[in-house]
N, C-alpha and C positions, 0 to 999 in steps of 0.2 A: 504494500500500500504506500503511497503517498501523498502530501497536504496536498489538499485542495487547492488551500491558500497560502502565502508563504505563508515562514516562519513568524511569530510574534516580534512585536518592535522591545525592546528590551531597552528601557532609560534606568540610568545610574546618576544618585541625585547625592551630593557628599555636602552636607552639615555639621556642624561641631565635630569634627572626629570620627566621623559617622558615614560609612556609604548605604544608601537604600537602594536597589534596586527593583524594579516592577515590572511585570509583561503582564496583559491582558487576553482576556476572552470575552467574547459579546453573545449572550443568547439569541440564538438566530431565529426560533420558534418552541413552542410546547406543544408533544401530542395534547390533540384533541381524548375527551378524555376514553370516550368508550373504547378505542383502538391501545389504550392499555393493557387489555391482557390479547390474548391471542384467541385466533377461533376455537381451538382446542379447549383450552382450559376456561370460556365461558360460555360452554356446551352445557345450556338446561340447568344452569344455574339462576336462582334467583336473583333480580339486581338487587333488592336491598344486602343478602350475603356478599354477593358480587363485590360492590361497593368496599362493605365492610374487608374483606378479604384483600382488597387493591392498597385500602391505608392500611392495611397492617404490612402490607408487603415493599410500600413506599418507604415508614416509617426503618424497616428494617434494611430497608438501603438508604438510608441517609446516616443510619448507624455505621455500617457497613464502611461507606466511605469516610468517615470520621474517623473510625479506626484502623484502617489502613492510613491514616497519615499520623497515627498517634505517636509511630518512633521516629517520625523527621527531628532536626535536630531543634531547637528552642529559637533558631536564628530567621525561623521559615514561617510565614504568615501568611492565610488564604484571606482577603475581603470579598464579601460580596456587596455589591452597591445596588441600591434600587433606587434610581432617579425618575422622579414623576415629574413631567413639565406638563402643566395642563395649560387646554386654551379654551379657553370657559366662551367665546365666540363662534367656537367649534369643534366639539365633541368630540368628534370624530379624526380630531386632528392632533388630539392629546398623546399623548407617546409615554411610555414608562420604560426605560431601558435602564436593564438586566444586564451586571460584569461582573465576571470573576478575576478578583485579581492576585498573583501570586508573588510574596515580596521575599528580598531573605537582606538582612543585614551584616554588613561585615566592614573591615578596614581598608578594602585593596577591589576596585572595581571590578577588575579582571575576574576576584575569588566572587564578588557577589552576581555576576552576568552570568561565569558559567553554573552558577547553585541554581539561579532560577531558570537559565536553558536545561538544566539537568534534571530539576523536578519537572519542569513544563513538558518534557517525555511522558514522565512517567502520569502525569496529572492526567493528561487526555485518555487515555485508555481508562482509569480510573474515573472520572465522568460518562463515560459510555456504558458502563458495566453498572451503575453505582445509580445515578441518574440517566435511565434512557429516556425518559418521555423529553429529554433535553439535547440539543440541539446547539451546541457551541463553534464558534469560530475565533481564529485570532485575530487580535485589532492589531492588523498590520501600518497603520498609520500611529505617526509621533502626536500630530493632529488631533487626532481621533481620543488617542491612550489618555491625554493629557485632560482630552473635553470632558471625557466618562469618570477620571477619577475626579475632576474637580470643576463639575458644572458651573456652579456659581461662586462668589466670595461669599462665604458664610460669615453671619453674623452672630449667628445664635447657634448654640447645641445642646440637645440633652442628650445624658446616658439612661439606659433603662436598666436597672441591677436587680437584684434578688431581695426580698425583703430580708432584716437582718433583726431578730430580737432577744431581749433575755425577756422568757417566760420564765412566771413563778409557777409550780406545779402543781401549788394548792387550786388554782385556778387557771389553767392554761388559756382556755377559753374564756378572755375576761368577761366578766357579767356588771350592768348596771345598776345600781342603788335604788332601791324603790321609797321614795315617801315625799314629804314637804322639800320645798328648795331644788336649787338645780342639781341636775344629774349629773354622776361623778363615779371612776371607775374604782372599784375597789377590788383594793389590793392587801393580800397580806404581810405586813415588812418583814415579817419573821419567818421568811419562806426559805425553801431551796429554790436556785433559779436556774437555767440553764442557756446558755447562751445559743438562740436556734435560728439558723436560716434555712426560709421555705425554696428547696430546691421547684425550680421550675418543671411544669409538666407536660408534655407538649402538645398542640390544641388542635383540634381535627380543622380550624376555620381554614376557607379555601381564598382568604384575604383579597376575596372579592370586596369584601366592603372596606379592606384598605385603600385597595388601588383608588375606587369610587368616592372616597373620604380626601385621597389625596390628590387626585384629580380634578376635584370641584375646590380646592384654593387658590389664593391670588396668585400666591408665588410657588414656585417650582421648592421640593422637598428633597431631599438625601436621605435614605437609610443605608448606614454602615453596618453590617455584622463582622466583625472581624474574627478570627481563629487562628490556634495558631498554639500546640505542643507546651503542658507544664509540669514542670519537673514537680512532681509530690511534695508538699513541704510539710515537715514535722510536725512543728505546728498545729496545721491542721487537722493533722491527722490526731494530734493529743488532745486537740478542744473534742473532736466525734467523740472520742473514747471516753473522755469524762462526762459528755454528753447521756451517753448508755449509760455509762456506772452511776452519775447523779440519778437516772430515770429507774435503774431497778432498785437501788436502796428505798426511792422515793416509796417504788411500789410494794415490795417486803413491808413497809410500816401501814400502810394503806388498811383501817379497819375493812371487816366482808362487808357492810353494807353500802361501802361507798364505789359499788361498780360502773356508775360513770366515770367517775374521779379517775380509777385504777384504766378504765380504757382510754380516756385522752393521755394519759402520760406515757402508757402504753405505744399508743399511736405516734407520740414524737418519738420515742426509742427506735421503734420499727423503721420512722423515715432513716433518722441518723443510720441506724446499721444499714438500711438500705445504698445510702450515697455513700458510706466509709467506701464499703465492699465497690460500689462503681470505679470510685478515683483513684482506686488501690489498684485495680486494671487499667486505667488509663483515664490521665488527667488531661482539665483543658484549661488555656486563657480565653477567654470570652469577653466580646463586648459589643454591644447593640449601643446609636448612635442615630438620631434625629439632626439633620443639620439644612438650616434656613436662610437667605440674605432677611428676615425678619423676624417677626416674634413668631414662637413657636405656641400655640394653642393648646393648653393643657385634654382636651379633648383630642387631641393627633396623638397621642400618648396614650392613653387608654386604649385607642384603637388599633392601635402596635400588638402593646404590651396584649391584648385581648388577643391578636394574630398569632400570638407565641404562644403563649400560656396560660394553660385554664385559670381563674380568678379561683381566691380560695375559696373555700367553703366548704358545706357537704352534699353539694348537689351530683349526682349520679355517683352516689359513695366515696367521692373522691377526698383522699387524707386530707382535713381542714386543717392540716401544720404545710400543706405543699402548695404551690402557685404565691399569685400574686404578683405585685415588682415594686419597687420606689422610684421616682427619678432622682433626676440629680443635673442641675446645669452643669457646662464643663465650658472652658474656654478652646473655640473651634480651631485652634493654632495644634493645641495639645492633642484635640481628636483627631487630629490630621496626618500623626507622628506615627505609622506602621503599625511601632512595637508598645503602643500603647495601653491599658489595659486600667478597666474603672476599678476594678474588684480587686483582691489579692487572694481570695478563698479559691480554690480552684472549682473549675463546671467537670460533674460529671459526662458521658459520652450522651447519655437520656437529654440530658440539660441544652448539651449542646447542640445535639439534632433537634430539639424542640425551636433555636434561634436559625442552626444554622441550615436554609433549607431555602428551595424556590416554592413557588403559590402551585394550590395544586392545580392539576389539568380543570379547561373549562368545556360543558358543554358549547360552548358557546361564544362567538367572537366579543369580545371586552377591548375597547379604546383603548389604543396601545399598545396593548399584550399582543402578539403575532401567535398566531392556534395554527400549529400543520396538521394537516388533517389526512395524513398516509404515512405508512408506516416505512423504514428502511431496515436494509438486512444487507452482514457480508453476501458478497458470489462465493460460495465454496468451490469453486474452479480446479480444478485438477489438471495444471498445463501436461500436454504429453508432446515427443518429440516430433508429430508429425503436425504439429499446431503449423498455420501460415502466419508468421508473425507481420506479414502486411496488411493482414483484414485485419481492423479493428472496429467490433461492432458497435458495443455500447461502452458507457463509463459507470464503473458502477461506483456507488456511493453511499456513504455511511458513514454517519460521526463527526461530517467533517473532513474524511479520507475519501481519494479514491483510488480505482485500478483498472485499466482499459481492462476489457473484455475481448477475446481473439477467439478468433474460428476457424477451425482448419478446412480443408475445401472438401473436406468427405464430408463433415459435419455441413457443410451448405450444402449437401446432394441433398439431403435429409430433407429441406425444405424451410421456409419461415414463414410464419405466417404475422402480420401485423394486425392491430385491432386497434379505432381511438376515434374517438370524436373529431370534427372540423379543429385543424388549429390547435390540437397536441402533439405535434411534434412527426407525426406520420411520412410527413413530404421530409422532413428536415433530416430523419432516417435514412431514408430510400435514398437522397440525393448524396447522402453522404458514402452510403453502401457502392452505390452507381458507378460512383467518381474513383473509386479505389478499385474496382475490378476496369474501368478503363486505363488508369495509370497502370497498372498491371498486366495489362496487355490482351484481359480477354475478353469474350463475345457476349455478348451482352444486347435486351433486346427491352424496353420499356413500353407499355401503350398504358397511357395517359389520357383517363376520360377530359380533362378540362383544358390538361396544356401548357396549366403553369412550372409543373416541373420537367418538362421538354425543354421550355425557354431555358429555366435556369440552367439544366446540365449543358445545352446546349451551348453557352456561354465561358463553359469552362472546360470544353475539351482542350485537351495538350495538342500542339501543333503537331505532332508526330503523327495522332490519331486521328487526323481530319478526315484524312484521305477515305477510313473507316466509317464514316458516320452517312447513312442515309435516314434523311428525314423526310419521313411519311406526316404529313400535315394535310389534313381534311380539308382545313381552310384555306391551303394554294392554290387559286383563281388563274393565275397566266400561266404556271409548267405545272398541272396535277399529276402526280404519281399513279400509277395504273394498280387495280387490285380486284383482278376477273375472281369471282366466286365461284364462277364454274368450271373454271381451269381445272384438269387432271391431265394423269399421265401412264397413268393403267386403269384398269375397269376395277380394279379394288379400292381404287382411291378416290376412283369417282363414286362408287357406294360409298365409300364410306362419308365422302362431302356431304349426297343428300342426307347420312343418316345425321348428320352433326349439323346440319342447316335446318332439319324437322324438329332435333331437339332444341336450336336454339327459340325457333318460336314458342314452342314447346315453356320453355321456361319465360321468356316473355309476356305470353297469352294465356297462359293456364289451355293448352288444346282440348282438357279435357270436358272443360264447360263452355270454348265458343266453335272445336273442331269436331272430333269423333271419328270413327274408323273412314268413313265415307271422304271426309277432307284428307287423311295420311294418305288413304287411297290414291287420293286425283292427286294428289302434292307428289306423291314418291314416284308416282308412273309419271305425270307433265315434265319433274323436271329430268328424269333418265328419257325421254324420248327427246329432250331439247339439249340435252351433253352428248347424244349418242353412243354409239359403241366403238366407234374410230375415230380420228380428227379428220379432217378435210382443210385443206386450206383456204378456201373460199370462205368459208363462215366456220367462225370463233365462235360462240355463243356464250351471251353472257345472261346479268340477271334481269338485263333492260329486255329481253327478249320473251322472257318468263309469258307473260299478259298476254303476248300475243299468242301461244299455244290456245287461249281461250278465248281469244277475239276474232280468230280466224282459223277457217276449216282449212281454207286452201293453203296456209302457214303447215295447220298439223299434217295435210296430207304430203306435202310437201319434202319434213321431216320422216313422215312414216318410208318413203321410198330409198329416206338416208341409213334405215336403221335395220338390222338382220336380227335383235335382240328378240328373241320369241316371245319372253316375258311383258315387252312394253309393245310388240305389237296386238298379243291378247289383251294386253291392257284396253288397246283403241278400241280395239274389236266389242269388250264390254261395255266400254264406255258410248259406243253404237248402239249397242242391244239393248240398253236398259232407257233411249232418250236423244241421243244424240247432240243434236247444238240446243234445242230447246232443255233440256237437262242441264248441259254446260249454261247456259245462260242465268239459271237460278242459283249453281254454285259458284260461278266467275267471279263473283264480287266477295263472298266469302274469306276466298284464294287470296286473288291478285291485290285485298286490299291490305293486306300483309307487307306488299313491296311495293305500294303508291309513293311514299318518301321516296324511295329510290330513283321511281321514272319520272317525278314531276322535279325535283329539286334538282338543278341543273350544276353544282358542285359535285353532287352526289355522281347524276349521270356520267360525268365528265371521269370519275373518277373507276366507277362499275361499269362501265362502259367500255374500257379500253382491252383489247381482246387479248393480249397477256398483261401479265402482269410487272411491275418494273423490276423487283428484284426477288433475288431464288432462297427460297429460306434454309434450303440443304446449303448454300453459301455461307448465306450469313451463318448460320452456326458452327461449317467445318472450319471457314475460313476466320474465325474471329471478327465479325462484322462490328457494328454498334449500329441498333435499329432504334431510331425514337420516333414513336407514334403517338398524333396529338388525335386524337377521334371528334372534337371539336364538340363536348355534349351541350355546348350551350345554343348551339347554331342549330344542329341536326336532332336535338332531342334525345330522351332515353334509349325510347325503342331502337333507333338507326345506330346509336354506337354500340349498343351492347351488341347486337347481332355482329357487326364486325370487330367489334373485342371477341366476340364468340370465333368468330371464322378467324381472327389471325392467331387465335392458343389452338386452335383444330389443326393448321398449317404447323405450326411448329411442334405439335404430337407425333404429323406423320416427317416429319424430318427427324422426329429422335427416333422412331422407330426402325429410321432406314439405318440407323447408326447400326444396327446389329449386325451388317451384314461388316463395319470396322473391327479389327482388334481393339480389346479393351485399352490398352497403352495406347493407344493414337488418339481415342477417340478427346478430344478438344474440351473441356468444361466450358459451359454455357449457361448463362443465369438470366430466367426470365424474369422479368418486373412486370406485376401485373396489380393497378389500382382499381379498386369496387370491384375486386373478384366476386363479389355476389351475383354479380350479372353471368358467370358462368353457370351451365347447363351441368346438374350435378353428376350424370352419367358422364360426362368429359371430363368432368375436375377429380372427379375419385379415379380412376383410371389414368389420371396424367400424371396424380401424387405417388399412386402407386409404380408407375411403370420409368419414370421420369430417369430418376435415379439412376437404374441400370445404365441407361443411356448417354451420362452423364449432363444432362442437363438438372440445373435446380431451379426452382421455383422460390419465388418471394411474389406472396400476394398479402395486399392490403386493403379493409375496409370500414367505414363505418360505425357500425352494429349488427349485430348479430339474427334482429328478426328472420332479413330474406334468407339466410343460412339456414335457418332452422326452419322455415317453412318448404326449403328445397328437397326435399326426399332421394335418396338414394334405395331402393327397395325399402328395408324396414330401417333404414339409419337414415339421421336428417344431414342436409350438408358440414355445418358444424361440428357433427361428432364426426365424420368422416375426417375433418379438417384434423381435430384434435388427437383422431388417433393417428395419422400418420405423417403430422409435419414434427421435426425434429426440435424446433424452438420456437416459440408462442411469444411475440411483446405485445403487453400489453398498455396503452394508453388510455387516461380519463374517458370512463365510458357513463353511460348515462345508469338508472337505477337499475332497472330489467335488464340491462345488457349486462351491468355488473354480478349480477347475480350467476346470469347464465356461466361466464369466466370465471366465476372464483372458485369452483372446484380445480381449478388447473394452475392454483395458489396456494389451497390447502396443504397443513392449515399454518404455512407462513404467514397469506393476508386472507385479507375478506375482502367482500363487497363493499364494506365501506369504506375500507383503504384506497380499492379503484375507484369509486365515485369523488376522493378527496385529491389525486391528486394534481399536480402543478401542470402547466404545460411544462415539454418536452422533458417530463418523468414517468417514467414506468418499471411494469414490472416484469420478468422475463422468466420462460422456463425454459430448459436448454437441454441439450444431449452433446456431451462430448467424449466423444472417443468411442460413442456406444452407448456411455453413461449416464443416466438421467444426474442433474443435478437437482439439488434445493433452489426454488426459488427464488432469487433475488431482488434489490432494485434496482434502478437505474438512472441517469439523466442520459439526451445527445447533446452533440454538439456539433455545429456547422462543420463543413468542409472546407478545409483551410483556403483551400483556390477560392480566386476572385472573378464576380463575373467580367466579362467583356461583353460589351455590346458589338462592336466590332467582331467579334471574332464568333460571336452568334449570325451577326449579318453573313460573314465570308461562309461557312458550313452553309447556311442556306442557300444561298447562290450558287456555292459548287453540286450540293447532293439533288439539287434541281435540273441544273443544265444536264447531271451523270442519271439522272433518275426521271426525270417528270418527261412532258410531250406537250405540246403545246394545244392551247386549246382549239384550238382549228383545226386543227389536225386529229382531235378527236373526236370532234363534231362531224365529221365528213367521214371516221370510220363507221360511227353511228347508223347513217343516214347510209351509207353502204349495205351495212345490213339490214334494212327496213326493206331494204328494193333488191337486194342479191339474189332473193326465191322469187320477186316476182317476174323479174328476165330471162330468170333462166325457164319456166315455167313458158313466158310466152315462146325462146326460142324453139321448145318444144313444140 
């Protein structure tokens, strides 16, 4: 792993004798709270348990990391600062930031930068483990470091301390005087007394109504927790102990009927042995610290000290010798000095996780406070030797660390599939994936329902690979690119066209509810009677000619003289006997209105029209091409791009197919890019996943949501499970609630549903197979691709893959109009 961000700025500050050094961290967000525990472990559990369960589990890490820092040496001090700037003008605009900062003192700058670079190692890992719902970064600015430790010039400070008293134990719990005249505490002088401080307890509040207390004043507020390693002092340890010995002689003399008597004294013995036994394990210096450019409101203090620790009493059984606090002004010079400290008694490890602690998780956004609302997790990654250290897919991230993520090209055989709402990062993905397998040198083939990530890659080809790139643009008006649908080149591949131009309607139309057997019927027999069983060179036949098998008899008969196919001449033969053109007349419109876009929109024509096609897709993939296809879906509409998104993944099926007749070692890797694969016909896409591989072609498809998926059927499997069982690695992007739902079994039980509904742009989550190996699920971020666009260098690839690929449109207007009249000439020379 490494930082994300640099290193921390490290300032060395020398006063009397004295060097301070400091480096900081900035809270960069808090889980939101219900993504706390994990799906697992809040499986059918109650939330009120739930809840209770999470601060007992909180509370036990903030011990946790307190005592991992209990043996640093006395010279090393953690602050945390909570600075609220409010803007009472607007709400919304109030800010409370959150810094930890790590100091150590010493006499030689050199010894105190490298103490605090040498804890600041060890501290982050120790924040990650200790506090995860927290989300820290280093304040690499001087700037910055300087702003957080010391927002304003204070004027005022209070310290908040532990209450400190000598109880008499005749009356621990002092009582009021009842009768005439004012009231007055009695006491008896001739008592044992015992010198007692109510250790602090630490308070479930979720300092919601601090923040909200401190946010609605004039001036901007500081709280300092400071901490920071004590060495046990004798002392104290002899006041505890006379503490106990006062409390049990007290109680040995105690007549039997004074059983309240005997249990409060009781009760202070139990705290004292309590806290002995804590600081005997490990002590602390503690100090909590108010600081204002004004007067500080003795109401901001209660509201604090309420944040920390329960008020005494004996409310929900709690020891009435424990809580509470005193202030105490301080001069803000002296609370500003590191190694400061208000108390001399030392804080137990209880005491000091009671102060020393961030707010807990909010359901809910609060001014200021920044709530992530997804969860992060290492890649357990397992590099092996046949990794590609050139692909680099994702970044993964966590804690503030990351570590590219690589993928070896067996693992891309396997397949990716992408999933993410508009504008999480999908295109930013792909573009990036795109650009490395061209700098890389292989074949590579994108179609692109909209067109904007055409533009962009197309911007940042490398001058070497110009020559490579044909672009296929829907939208090209003066040189159109040719792309005959009815092209073949054996009778097997012309079945197989119709069967995969039936299904793409199919999946378009639902055929089941506007076609039925009687339309597959007239569909599969018109268009094999209009591709024939041989070529001819006189007429090509494309899709513009479709209409006319049913607009004209003297067209079909025309065709039937061209064809020896027995099948499609039985075909005519029925379609005879059962009606003839008054039959065809009632289902013509049915049919032909399937491919009206086609023969009316004159781009379109221009384009399906041209009697081959511009370029060979057995090329481009043996040859290492680079194919960017823009389908143009805002001009042409849904229906017209998907069918040729459909038809140009059917062309590159039977190009990988032909690959078998290659040795495995030759055969070229080739990676298709395909965006709103939903639009594919799921009998093509389960078959393509499946077969793909062998051939070495892999697939990367991207879309969406998940609905059209799931309503696609594959016999008794929907297209999504098909997706999930056989693509190799799954990312996932911010998806909506149902979508989320449907994905997060394929997260389980690293995240949930409400992880993917939370998070960021260009963050996700990913499942991966490497080497064979499924791994745990991770997070992720992308990142751009370092190449810059050209606009220039987008214009020249257009220009050149135009003149080397398109025809001009005149020229394909007149080969059109050739074929409209080629059967009728020849017909009359007869």
């Amino acid at each position: 792993m490494r930082e994300q961000r640099h290193f921390p700025q490290i300032i060395a500050l020398r006063t009397k004798g004295r060097v301070e050094a400091v480096a900081g961290m900035k809270l960069g967000s808090l889980l939101k709270r219900d993504l706390l525990v994990s799906p697992l472990d809040g499986k059918d559990m109650p939330e009120s348990t739930l809840w209770t369960a999470l601060l007992s589990r909180m509370a036990d890490n903030r011990k946790g990391l307190i005592h991992a820092i209990s043996s640093w040496p006395a010279n090393i001090t953690l602050e945390l600062h909570i600075n609220s700037i409010p803007d009472l003008s607007n709400k919304a605009g109030s800010r409370v930031l959150i810094s930890l900062f790590l100091k150590a003192f010493g006499q030689s700058v050199d010894q105190v930068k490298e103490e605090v670079a040498t804890r600041y190692l060890v501290l982050r890992p120790l924040l990650a483990a200790h506090w995860p719902e927290a989300e820290f970064f280093p304040v690499i600015s001087r700037k910055e470091l300087k702003a957080r430790t010391t927002p304003f010039q204070a004027k005022k400070a209070i310290a908040l301390c532990r209450r400190k008293e000598c109880l008499p134990l005749s009356a621990p719990l002092r009582r009021l005087s009842l009768g005439f005249g004012p009231m007055e505490w009695r006491q008896n002088t001739k008592d044992s007394t015992v010198k007692h401080i109510f250790p602090w307890v630490p308070s479930r509040d979720d300092w919601s109504r601090l923040f909200d207390t401190h946010l609605g004043q004039l001036d901007p507020l500081q709280i300092i927790i400071r901490l920071g390693p004590a060495r046990l002092r004798e002392e104290a340890v002899a006041e505890l102990l006379q503490t106990i010995r006062t409390c049990e002689t007290f109680m040995a003399g105690i007549h039997g009927h004074e059983i309240t008597l005997s249990r409060q004294v009781g009760l202070i013995r139990d705290v004292a042995l309590a806290h002995l036994a804590e600081i005997k394990e490990c002590s602390f210096n503690l100090g909590v610290f108010i600081l204002s450019p004004g007067a500080i409101d003795p109401s901001i203090t209660n509201v604090l000290e309420r944040s920390i620790t329960r008020l005494e009493g004996m409310a929900n059984d709690q020891n009435p010798f424990t809580g509470g606090f005193r202030a105490r002004e301080m001069d803000p010079k002296l609370v500003s000095k590191g190694n400061f400290f208000p108390e001399q008694d030392p804080f137990s490890i209880t005491e000091a996780g009671a102060a020393f602690r961030l707010p807990f998780p909010s359901l809910e956004d609060r001014p200021g406070l920044p709530l992530r609302r997804s969860r992060t997790s290492f890649a357990l990654v397992k590099p092996h030797s046949n990794i590609d250290e050139g692909f680099e897919l994702v970044i993964n991230e966590h804690y503030g660390m990351e570590q590219p993520i690589f993928m070896g090209l067996q693992d891309r055989l396997r397949h990716v599939f992408i999933i993410g709402q508009t504008g999480t990062g999908k295109s930013t993905l792909m573009e990036r994936m795109i650009m490395q397998d061209i700098r890389a040198g292989r074949g590579v083939a994108l179609i692109d329902p909209h067109g904007d990530l055409v533009e962009s890659v197309l911007g940042r080809i490398p001058r070497e690979r110009e020559d490579d790139v044909i672009l296929f643009d829907m939208l090209e008006s003066a040189r159109p690119i040719g792309f005959n649908l009815l092209e073949w080149k054996t009778i097997d591949e012309r079945d197989l066209i119709i069967d995969e131009m039936y299904q793409s309607l199919d999946r378009l139309y639902d055929m089941r509810q506007v076609g039925g057997p009687i339309f597959e019927l007239n569909f599969r027999g018109m268009l094999k009677l209009l591709m024939g069983d041989k070529h001819h060179n006189d007429f090509v036949p494309t899709v513009l000619e479709f209409t006319q098998c049913y607009l004209s008899a003297e067209f079909r008969d025309w065709l039937r003289k061209r064809t020896h196919d027995p099948q499609t001449l039985d075909f005519l033969k029925e379609l005879e006997r059962t009606g003839g053109d008054a039959s065809l007349a009632n289902l013509s419109p049915y049919i032909t209105s399937k491919f009206s876009r086609f023969v009316h929109d004159t781009r379109l024509t221009r384009i399906l029209g041209q009697e081959r096609t511009s370029f060979d897709f057995d090329e481009i993939m043996n040859e290492r091409k680079i194919l960017l296809v823009n389908l143009g879906k805002g001009r042409f509409g849904p229906y017209a791009s998907a069918l040729l998104a459909n038809q140009l993944v059917t062309r590159f099926k039977l190009a990988a197919m032909k690959r078998g007749e290659i040795p495995p070692e030759k055969r070229k890797e080739f990676f298709l890019y395909v965006d709103e694969c939903h639009n594919l016909p799921s009998e093509n896409f389960c078959e393509l996943l499946s077969e793909a591989r062998k051939f070495g072609m892999g697939l990367v498809l991207a879309t969406q949501y998940t609905a059209q998926l799931k309503a696609a059927k594959h016999g008794n499997m929907d297209l999504l499970s098909a997706i999930l069982g056989n693509v190799g690695t799954i990312l996932i992007f911010r998806l909506g609630h149902e979508d989320a739902i449907s994905m997060a079994p394929a997260l389980y039980p690293i995240f949930s549903s409400v992880d993917i509904t939370g998070l960021a742009n260009w963050h996700g989550y990913a499942r991966m197979q490497i080497n064979g190996d499924a791994t745990p699920p991770f997070s992720f971020k992308t990142r751009k691709d370092p190449s810059s666009y050209k606009k220039t260098t987008a214009r020249r690839i257009r220009t050149l893959s135009n003149r080397k690929y398109g025809c001009r449109a005149s020229t394909i207007d007149a080969q059109i109009r050739r074929r409209r009249t080629v059967w009728k000439k020849e017909q009359k020379t007869k």
